[in-house]
Each structure stands twice: as C-alpha cells, then as structure tokens.
C-alpha positions, 0 to 999 in steps of 0.5 A, spaced: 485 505 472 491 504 476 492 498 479 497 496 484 501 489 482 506 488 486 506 489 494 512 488 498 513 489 506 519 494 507 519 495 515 514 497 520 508 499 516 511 500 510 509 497 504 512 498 497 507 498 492 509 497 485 503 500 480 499 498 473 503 504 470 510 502 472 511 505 478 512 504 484 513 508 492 513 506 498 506 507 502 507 509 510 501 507 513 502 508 519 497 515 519 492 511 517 493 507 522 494 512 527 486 514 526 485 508 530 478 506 526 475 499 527 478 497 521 485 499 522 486 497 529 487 490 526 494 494 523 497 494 529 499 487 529 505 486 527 504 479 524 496 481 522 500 487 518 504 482 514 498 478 512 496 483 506 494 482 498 491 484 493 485 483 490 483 486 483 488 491 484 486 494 490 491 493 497 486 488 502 486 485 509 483 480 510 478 483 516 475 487 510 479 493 509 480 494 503 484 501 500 484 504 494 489 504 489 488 509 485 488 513 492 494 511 495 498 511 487 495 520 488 498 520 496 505 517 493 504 523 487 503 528 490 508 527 497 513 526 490 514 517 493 512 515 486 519 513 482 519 510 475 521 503 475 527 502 469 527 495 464 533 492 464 534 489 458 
C-alpha cells in the first residue's frame, strides 16, 4: 500500500509529495479545488491551504478532507509527474 511520507508546499496549490516507494511528484490541486464542493472551499485559503498533514499516510486538513494516497500516487503516474528519488551516498 502506497504511503505518502513527506509533503511539502511548492506554490499556490502545489504540493510535493514524496511516497512509501521512493518516489515523489508534484501534486497541483487546484482542479480539485476547482469543484468548489463543501469541503474543498476551505482550499481557497491561502493560509488554511498551508495547514496540511499527514495522517496514516493519507494528505489531510483539518476540516476533514482527507485524499487518498494511493489516488493521487496514480494521478501522478498516469500524467508521467512521478520521478524516482536518487540516494546519494
């Protein structure tokens, strides 16, 4: 099961997201945001965007929102965003 690990804001509503599998991508949400449902609305603020985390793997806001990561590992994938991390030694 794919896990996100790391999440770091980037611009606007774009977060990096690093994953369980070593790689990461930069996840736009702003066409989620976009659908203007209840629980996204919140997303348009930009300091309440900033107040991510995670939980159990999962991207989260306090409100409740709550995006799978295994959803948004396959976004990533099939938009060809998802980059290998490299160790350095």
């Amino acid at each position: 099961m794919i896990k996100i690990t790391q999440a770091e804001w980037l611009q606007q509503r774009v977060l990096r997201l690093y994953f369980s599998d070593n790689t990461y991508g930069d996840y736009d949400l702003q066409p989620l945001i976009d659908r203007q449902t209840e629980l996204v609305k919140p997303l348009n603020d930009d300091l309440y965007f900033k107040q991510f985390f995670l939980e159990l793997g999962a991207l989260c806001w306090r409100n409740g929102l709550e995006l799978s990561p295994g959803n948004i590992h396959k976004k990533l994938a099939d938009q060809q965003k998802l980059h290998t991390q490299t160790q350095v030694a």
